[in-house]
MARMI-224934 format. One record per residue: x, y, z of N, C-alpha, C, CB in turn. Coordinates in steps of 0.1 Angstrom, whole numbers, padded with zeros to 4 digits, always signed. Each point is the difference from the previous one (the first is absolute). Glycine has a CB too. Layout:
XYZXYZXYZXYZ...
//
This chain:
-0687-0641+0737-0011-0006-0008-0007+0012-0007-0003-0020+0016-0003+0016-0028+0000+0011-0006-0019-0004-0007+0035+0007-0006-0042-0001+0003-0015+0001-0003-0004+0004-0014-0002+0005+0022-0005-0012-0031-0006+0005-0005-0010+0008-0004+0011-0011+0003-0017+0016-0012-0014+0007+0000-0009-0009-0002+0006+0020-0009-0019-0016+0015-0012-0006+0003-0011+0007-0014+0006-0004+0032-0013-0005-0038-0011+0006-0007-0010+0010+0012+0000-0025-0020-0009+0034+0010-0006+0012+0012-0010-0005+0010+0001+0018-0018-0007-0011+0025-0008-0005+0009-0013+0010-0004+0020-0008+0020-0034+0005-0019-0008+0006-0002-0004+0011+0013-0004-0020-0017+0011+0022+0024-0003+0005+0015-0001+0020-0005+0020-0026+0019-0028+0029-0015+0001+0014+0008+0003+0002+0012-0015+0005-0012+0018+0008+0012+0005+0002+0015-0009+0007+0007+0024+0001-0005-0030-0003+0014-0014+0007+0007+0011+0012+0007-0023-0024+0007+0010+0035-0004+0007+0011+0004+0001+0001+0016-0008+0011-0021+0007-0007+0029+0004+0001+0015-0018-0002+0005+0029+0020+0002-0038-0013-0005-0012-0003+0002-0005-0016-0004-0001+0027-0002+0001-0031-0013-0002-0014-0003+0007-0010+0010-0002+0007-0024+0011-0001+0024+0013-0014+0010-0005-0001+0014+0026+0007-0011-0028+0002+0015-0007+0001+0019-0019-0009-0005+0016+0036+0013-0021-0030-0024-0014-0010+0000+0001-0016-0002-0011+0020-0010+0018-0023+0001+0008-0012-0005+0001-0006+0011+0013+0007-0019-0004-0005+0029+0006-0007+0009-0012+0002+0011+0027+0005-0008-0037+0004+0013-0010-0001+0007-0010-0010-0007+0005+0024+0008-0009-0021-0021-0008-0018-0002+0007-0011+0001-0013+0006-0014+0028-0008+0010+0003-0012+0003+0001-0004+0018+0011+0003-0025-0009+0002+0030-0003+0000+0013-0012-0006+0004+0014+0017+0000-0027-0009-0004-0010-0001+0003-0002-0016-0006-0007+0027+0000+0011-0030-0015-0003-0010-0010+0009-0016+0013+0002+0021-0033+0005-0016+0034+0008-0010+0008+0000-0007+0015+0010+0012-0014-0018+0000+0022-0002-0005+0010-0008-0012+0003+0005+0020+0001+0002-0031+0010-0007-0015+0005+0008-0009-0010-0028+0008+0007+0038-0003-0020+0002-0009-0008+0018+0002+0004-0026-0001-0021+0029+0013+0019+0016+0002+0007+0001+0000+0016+0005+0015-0020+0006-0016+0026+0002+0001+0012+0001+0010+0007+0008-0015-0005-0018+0028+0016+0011+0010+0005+0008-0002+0006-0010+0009+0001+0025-0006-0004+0014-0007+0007-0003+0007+0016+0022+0001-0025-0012-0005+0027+0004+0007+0016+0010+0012-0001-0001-0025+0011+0004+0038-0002+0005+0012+0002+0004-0005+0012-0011+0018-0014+0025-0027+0014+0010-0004+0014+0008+0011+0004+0004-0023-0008-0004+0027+0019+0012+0010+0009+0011-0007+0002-0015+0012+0013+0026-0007-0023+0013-0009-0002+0008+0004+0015+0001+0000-0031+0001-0009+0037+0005+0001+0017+0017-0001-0005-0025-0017+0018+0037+0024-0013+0009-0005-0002+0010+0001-0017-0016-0013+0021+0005+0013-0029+0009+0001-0013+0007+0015-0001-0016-0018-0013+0013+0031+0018-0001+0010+0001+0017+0006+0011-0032-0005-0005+0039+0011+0000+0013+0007+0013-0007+0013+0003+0026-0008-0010-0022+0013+0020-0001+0019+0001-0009+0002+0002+0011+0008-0012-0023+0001+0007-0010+0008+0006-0007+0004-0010+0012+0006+0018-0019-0021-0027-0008-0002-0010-0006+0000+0012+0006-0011-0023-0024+0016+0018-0011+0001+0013-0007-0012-0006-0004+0027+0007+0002-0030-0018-0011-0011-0004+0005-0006-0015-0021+0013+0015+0024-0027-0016+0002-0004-0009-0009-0013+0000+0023+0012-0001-0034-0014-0010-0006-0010-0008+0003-0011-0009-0007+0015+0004+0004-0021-0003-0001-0013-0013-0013-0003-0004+0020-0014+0009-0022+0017-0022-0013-0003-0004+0003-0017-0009-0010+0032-0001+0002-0040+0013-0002-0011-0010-0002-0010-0011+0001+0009+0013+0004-0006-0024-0005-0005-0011+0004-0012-0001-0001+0019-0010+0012-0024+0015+0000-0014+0001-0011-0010+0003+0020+0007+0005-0024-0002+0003-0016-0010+0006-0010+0001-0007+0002+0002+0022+0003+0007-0036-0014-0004-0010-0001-0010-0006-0002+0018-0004-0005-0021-0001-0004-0011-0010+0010-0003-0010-0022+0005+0002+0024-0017+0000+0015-0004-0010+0014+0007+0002-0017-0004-0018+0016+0011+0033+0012+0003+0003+0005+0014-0005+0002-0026-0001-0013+0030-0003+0009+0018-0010-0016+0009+0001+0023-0012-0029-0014+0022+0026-0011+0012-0002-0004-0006-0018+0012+0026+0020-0005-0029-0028-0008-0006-0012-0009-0006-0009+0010+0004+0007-0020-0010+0011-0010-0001-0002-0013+0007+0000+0013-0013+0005-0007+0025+0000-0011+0011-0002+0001+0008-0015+0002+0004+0028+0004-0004-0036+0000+0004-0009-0004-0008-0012+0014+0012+0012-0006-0026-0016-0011-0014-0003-0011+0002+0007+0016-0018-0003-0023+0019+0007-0013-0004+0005-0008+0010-0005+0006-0011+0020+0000+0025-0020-0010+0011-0008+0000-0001-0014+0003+0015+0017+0008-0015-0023+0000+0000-0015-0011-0014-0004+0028+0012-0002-0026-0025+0009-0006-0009-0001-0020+0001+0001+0027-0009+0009-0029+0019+0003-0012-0003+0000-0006+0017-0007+0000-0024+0024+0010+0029-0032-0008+0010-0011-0002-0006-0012+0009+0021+0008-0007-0034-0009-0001-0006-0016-0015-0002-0005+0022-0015+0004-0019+0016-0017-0013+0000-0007-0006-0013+0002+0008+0015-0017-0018-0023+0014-0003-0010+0004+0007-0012-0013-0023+0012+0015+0021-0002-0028+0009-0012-0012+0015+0003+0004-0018+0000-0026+0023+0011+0029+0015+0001+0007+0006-0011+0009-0005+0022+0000-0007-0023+0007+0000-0011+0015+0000-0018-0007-0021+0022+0020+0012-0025-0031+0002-0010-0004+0008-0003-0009-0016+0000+0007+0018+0011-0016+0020-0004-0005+0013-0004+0005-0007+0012-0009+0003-0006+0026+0011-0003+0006+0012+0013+0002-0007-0025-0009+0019+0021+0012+0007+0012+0005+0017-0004-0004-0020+0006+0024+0027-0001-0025+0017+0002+0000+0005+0008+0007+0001-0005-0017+0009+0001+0028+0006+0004+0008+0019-0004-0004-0026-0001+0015+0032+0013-0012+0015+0003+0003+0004+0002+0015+0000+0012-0023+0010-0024+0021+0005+0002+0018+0008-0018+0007-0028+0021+0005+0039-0014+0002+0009-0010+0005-0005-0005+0013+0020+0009-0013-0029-0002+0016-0003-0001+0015-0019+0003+0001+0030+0010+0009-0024+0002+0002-0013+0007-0001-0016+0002+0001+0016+0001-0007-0011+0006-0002-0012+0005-0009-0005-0014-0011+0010+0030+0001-0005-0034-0006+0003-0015-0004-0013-0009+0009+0031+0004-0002-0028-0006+0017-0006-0007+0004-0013+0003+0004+0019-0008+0001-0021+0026+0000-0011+0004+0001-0006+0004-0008+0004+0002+0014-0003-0007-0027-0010+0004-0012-0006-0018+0000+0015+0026-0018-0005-0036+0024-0004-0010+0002-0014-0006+0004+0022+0004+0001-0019+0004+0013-0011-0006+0011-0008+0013-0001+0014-0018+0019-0015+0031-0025-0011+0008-0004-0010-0009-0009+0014+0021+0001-0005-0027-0010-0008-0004-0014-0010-0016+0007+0025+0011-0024-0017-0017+0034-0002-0011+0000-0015+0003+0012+0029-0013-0008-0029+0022+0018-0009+0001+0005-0014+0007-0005+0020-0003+0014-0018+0006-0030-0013+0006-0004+0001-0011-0014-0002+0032+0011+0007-0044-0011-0003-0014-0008+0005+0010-0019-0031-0019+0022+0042+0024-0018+0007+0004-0013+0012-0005-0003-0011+0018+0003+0016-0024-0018+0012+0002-0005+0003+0006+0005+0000-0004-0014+0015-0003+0014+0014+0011-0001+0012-0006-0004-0007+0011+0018+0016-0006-0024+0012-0001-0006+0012+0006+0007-0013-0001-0019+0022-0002+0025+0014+0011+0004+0012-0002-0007-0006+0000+0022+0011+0008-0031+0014+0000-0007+0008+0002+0010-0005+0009-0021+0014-0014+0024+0013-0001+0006+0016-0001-0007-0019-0010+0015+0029+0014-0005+0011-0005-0009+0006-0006+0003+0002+0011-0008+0010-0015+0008+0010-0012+0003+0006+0005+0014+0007-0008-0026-0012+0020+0030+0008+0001+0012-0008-0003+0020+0015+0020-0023-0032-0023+0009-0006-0004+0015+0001-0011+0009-0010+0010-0010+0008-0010+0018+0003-0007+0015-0011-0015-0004+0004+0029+0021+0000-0040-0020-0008-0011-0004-0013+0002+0012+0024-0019-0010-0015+0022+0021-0015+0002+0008-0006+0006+0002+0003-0006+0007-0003+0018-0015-0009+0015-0003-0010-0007-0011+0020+0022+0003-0014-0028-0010-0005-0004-0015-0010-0014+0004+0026+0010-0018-0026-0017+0030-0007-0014+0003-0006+0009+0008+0013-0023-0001-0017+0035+0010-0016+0006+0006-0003+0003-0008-0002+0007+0017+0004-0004-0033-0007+0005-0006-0008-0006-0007+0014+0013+0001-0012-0022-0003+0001-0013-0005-0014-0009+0007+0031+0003-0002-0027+0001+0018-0011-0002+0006-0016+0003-0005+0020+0004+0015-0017+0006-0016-0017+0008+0002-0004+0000-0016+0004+0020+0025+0001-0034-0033-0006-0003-0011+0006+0009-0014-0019-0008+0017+0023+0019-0010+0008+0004-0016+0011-0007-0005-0004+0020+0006+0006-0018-0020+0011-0006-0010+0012+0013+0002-0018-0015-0022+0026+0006+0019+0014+0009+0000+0009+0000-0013+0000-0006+0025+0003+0013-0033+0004+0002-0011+0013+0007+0002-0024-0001-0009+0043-0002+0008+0006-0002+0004+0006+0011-0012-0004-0024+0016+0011+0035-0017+0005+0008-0013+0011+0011+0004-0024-0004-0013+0032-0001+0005+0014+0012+0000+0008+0000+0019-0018+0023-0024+0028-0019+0024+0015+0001+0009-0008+0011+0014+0026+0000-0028-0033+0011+0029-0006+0007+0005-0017+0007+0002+0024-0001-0004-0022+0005+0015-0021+0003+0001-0004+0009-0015-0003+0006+0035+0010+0001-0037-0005+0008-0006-0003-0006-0015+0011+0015+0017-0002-0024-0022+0001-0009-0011-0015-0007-0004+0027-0004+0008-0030+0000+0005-0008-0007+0004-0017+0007+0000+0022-0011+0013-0015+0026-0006-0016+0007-0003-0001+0004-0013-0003+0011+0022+0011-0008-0035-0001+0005-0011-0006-0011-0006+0018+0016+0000-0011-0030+0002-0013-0008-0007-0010-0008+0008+0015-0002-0017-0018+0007+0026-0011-0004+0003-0013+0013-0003+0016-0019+0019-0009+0031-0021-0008+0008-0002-0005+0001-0018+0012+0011+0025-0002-0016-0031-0002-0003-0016-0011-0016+0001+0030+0013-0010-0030-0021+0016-0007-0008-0004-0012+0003+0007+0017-0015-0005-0021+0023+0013-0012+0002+0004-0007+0010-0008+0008-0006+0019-0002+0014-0025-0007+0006-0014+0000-0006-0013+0004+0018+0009+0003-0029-0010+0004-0011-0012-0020-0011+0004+0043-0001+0001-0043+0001+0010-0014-0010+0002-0010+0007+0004+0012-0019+0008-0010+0035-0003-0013+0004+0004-0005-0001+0014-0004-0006-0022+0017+0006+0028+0000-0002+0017+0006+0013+0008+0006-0026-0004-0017+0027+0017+0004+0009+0006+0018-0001+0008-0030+0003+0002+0038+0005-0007+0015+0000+0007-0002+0007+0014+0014+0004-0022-0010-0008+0033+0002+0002+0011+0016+0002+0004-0024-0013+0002+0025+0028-0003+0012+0007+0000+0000+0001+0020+0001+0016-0031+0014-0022+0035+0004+0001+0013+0002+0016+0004+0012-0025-0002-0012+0035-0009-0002+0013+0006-0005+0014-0010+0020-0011+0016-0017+0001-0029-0011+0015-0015-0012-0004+0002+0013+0003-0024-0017-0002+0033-0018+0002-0003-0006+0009+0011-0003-0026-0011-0003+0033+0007-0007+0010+0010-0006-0010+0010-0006+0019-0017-0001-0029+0014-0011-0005+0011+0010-0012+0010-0026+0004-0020+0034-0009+0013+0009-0005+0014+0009+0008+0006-0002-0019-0008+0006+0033+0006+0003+0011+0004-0013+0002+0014+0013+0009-0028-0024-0007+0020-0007+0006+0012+0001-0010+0004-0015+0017-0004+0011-0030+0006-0002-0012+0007+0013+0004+0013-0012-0019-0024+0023+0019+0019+0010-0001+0008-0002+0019+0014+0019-0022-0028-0024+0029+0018-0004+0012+0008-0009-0001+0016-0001+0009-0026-0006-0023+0023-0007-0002+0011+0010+0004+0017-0017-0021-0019+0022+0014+0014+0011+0000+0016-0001+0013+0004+0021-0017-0005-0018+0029+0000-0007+0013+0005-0004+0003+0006-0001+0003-0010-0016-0005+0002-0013+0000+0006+0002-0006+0016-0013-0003-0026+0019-0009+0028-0005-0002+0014+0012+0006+0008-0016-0024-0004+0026+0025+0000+0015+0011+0004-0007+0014+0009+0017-0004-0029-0022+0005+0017-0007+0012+0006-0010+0003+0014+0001+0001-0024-0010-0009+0025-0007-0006+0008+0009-0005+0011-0015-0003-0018+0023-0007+0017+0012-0005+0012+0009+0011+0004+0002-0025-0010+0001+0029+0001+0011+0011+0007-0004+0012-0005+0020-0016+0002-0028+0032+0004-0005+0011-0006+0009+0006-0004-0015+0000+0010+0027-0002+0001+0011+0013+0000+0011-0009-0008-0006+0016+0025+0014-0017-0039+0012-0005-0004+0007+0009-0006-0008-0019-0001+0023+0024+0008+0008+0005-0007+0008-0002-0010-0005+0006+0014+0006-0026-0015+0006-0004-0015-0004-0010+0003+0020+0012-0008-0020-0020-0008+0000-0018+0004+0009-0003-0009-0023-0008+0006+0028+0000-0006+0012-0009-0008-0008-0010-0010+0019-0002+0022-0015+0001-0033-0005-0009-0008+0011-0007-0010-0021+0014+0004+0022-0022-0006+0007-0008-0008-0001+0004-0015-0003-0017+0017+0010+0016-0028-0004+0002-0009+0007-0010-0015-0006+0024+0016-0004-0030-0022+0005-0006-0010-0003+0006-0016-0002-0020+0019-0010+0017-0023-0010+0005-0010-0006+0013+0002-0004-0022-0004+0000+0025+0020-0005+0012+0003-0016+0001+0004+0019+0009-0015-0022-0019+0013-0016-0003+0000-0005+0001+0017+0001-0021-0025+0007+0018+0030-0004-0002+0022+0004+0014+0001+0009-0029+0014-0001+0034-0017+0005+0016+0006-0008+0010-0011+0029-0007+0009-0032+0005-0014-0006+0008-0014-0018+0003+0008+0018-0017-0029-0022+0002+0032-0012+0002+0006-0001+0004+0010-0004-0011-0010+0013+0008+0021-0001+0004+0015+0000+0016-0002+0012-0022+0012+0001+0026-0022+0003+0013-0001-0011+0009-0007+0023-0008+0000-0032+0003-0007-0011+0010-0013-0012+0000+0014+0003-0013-0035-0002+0004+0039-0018+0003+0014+0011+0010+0014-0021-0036-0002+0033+0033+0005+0003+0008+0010+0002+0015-0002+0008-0020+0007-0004+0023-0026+0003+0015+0001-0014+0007+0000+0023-0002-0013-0032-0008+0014-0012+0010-0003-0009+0002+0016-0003-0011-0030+0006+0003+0040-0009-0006+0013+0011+0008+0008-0014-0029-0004+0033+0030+0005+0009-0005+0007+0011+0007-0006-0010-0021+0008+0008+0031-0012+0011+0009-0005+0012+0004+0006-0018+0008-0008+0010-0010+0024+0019+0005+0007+0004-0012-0002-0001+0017+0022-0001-0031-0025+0009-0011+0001+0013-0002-0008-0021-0008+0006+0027+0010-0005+0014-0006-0009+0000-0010-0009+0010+0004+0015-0013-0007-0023+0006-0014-0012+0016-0002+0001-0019+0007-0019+0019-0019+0026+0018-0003-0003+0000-0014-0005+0013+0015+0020-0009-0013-0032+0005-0013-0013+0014-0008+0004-0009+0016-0023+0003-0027+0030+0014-0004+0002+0006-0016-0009-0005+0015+0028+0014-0011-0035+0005-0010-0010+0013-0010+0002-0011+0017-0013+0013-0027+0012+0013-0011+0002+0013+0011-0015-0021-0037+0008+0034+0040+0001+0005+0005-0008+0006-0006-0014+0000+0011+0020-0002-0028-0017+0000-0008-0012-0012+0000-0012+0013-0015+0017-0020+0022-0012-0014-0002-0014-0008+0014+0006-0007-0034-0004+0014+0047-0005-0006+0011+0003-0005+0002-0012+0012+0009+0018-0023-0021-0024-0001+0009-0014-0010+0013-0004+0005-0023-0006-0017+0020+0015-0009+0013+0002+0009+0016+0001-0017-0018+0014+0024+0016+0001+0003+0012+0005+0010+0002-0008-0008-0002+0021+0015+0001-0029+0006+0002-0014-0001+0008-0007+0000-0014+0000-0018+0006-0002-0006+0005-0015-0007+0012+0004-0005-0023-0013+0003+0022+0029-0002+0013+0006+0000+0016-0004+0006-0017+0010+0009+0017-0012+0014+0007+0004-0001+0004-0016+0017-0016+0022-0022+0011-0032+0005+0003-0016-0014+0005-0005+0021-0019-0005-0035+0008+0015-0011+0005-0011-0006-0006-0006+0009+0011-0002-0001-0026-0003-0003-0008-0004-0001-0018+0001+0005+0023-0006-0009-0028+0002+0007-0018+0009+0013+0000-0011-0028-0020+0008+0038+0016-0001+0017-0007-0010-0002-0012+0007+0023+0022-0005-0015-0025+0000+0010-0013+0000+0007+0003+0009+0001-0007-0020+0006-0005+0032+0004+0007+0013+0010-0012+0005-0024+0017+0006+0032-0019-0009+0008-0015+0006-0001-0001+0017+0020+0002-0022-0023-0016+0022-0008-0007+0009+0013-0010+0008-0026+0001-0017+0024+0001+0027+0009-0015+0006-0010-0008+0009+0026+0013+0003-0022-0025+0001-0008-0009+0010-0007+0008+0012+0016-0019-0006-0028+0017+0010-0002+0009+0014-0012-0011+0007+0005+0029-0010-0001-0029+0020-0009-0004+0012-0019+0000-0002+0025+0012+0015-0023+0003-0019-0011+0007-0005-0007-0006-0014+0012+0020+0012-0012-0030-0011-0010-0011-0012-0010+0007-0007+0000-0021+0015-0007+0026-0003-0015+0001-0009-0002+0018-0005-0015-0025+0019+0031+0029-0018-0001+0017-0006+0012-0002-0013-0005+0018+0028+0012-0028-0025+0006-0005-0011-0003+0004-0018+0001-0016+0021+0003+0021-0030-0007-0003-0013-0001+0018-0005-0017-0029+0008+0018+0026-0023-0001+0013-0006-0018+0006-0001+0025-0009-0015-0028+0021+0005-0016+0001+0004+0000+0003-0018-0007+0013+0033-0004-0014-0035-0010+0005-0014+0007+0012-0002-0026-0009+0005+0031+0013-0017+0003+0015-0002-0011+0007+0001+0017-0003-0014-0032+0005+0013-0010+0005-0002-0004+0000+0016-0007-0006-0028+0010+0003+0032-0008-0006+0019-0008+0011+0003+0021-0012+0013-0029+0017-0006-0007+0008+0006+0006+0006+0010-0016-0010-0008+0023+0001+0015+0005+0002+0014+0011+0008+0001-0007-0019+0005+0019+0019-0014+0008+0011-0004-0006+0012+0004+0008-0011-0018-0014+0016+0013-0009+0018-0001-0005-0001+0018-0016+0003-0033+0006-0013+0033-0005+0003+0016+0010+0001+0006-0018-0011+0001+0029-0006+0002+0005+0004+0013+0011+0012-0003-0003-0025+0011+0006+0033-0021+0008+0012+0003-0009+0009+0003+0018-0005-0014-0031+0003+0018-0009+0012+0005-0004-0004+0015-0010+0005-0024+0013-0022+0028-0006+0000+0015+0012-0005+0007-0027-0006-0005+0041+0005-0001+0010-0003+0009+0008+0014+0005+0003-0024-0010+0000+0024+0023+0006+0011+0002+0013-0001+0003-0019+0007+0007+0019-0020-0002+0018-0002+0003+0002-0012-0008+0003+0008+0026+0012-0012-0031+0003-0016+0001+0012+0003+0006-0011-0014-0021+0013-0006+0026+0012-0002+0011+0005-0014-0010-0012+0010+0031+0022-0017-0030+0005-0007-0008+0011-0012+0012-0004+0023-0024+0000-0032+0026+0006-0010+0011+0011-0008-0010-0024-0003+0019+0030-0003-0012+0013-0009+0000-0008-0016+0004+0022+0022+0011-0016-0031-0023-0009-0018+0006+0007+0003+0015+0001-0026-0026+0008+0030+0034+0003-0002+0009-0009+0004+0010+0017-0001-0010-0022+0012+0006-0010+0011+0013-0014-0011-0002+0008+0035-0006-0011-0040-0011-0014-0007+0003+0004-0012+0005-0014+0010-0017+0022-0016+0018+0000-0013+0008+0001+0008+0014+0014-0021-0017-0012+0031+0021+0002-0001+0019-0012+0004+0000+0023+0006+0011-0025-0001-0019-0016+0007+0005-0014-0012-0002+0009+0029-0011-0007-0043+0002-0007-0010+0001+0003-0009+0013-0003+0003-0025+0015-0001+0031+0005-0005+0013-0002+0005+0012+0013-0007-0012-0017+0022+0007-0005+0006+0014-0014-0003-0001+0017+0021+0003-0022-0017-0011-0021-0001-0001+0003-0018+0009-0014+0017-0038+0021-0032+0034-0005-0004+0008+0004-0002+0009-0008-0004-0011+0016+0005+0014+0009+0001+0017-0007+0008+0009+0024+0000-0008-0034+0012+0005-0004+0006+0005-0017-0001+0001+0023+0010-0005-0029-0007-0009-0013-0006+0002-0003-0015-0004-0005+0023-0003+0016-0032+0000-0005-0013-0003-0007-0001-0013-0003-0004+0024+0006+0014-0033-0005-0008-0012+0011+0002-0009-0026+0003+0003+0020-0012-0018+0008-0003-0010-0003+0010-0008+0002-0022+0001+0001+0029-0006-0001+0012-0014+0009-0004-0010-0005+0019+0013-0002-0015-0025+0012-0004-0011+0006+0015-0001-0013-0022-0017+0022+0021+0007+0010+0009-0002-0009+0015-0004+0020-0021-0008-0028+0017-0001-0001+0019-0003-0010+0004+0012+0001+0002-0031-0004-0012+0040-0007+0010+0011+0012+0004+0012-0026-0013-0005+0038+0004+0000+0010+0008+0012+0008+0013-0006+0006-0025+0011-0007+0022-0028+0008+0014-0006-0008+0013+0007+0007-0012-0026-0022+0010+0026-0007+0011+0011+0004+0002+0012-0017-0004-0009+0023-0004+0021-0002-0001+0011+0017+0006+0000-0023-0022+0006+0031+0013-0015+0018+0009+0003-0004+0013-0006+0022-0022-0005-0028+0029-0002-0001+0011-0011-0003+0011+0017-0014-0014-0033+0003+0007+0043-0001+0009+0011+0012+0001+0013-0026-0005-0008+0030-0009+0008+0007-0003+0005+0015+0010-0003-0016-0023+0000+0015+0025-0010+0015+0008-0008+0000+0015+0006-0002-0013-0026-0011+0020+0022-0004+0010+0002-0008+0006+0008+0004-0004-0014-0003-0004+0028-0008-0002+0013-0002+0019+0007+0014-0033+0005+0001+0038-0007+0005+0014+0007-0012+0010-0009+0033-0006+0006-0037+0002-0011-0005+0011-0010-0018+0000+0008+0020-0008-0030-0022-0003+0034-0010-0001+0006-0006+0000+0015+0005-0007-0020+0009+0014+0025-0005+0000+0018-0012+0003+0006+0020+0006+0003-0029-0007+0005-0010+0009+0006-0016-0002-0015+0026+0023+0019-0021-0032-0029-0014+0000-0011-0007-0014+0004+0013+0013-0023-0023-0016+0015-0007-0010-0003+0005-0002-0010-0018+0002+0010+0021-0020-0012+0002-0005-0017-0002-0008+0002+0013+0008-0012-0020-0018-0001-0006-0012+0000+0012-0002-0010-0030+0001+0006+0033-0015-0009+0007-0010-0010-0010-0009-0005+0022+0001+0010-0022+0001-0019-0008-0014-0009+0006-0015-0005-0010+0022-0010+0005-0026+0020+0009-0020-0003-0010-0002-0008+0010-0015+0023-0002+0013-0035-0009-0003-0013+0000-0017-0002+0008+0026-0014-0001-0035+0023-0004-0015-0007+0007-0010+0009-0001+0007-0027+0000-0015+0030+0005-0013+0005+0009-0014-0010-0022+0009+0015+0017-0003-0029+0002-0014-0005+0017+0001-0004-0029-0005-0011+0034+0000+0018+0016-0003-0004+0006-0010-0007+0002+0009+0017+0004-0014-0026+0006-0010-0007+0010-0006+0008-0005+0010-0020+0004-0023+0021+0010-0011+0010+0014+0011+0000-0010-0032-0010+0014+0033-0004+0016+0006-0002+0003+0010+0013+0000+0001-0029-0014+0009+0029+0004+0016+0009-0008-0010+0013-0002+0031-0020+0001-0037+0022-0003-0001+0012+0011-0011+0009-0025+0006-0010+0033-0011-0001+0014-0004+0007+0006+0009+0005+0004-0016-0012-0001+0027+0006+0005+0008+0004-0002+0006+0010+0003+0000-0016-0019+0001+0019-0005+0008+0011+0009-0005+0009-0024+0003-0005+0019-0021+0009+0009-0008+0011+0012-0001+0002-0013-0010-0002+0023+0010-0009+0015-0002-0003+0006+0007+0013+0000+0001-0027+0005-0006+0038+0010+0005+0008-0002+0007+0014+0009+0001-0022-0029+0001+0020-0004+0000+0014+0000+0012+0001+0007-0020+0008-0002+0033-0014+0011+0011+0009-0014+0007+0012+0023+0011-0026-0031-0018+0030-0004+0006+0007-0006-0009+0015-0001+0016-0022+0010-0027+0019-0002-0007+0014+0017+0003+0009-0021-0023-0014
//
């Protein structure tokens, strides 16, 4: 699958000082309205003579993703005529549904462009929490180019799933209490789609958490970031089906997140749909829960590279719960673990 270009984004890129304050007010700005997840001691997922391995909970946030922390900041820095114009959102899932129930819990419009490849039941929670859903082009990205053109065509704030500084920092929060739950981390795993969750976690940890490792871990069917990585730039990157839904999809050529995460990732690891289906079959065989796919592409990404980490602390970031009926047949298909 192949991407077009996106019209520009008005974004600056804050510098390593702006990005650590950013993400400290949104924090501050957020607290009582986002969830503090839970920092679980993963019992069992671990071989050999890992000393401590984490799961930081983002599934148990609100609406199921860390994407509600980022909707919710961009949402409540709006101007007050910003706030009564309403909002446009891009997204098959997601972020989608948490610009939803951001907007719907402070009595705001919202709009979500979507494309033909969303999940009917992604697209009916969204649906839920009173936003309209506006249906455009074969892929996400199709979808964020015009939803990002009609929001400057009406004079509406766009709510980018990962070009914007302030749902960047929004998503940075997880850090802040990282830090706090766990003092000592020698890496965390993070999923990566757009770059906006690793971009943030990564801009507040190089500045608090320097010895920590950044490792980018991506479905080797949709590496389009870590790609554009590698050259410099965002390309065009052929795509096949992946498990991994909600990292799925090309990015803005202009993105912001390009430049950061080649400044806050230190490693990437690149899984097989095979490794993220065992690794969504181990998380629940073991701890009993459901994770969708790009929070298992984190969990096989450690899982892969487990030897590298004997005798450390590492946290993994389960970035979401919300799975589409399709990947969650799969989960069940054949039992292999009864």
């Amino acid at each position: 699958m192949s991407h077009r270009s996106a019209s520009a984004s008005p974004n600056r890129v804050p510098d390593k000082t702006q990005w650590t304050n950013r993400i400290l007010a949104a924090h501050d700005s957020l607290r009582g309205l986002v969830l503090e997840t839970p920092l679980d001691a993963a019992r069992g997922l671990a071989t050999g003579q890992v000393a401590n391995v984490f799961l930081k909970c983002e599934h148990t946030q609100r609406t199921g993703s860390f994407k509600f922390r980022g909707a919710s900041n961009k949402i409540g820095l709006l101007k007050p005529e910003q706030a009564h114009a309403g909002v446009i959102a891009a997204s098959n899932g997601n972020h989608g549904l948490a610009v939803a129930a951001a907007a719907h819990a402070r009595g705001i419009d919202a709009e979500v462009f979507v494309s033909s490849q969303v999940s009917p039941s992604k697209a009916d929670a969204i649906r839920a929490y009173g936003a309209r859903i506006r249906s455009v082009g074969n892929d996400p990205l199709e979808a964020e180019i015009a939803g990002r053109r009609m929001a400057n065509e009406v004079g509406k704030v766009f709510i980018s799933p990962y070009n914007d500084a302030d749902v960047i920092a929004g998503q940075g929060t997880i850090a802040v209490e990282l830090v706090r739950q766990a003092p000592k981390m020698d890496a965390i795993f993070v999923a990566v789609g757009g770059g906006g969750l690793i971009g943030g976690i990564g801009a507040y940890l190089k500045s608090v958490s320097p010895q920590t490792e950044i490792v980018g871990c991506w479905p080797e069917n949709s590496p389009v970031l870590w790609e554009s990585m590698k050259v410099g730039k965002i390309i065009e990157v052929p795509e096949q089906a992946t498990l991994s839904e909600s990292t799925a999809g090309g990015l803005e050529p202009d993105s912001i997140t390009l430049d950061l995460c080649r400044q806050v990732i230190d490693r990437g690891v690149l899984v097989s749909e095979e490794e993220i289906l065992s690794a969504m079959r181990q998380v629940l065989e073991i701890e009993h829960w459901l994770i969708e796919g790009a929070a298992a592409v984190a969990v096989a990404a450690f899982l892969k590279d487990q030897a590298r980490w004997e005798g450390k602390t590492v946290v993994i970031v389960i970035c979401g719960r919300n799975l589409s009926p399709q990947v969650l047949e799969r989960v069940y298909r054949d039992k292999p673990w009864s």
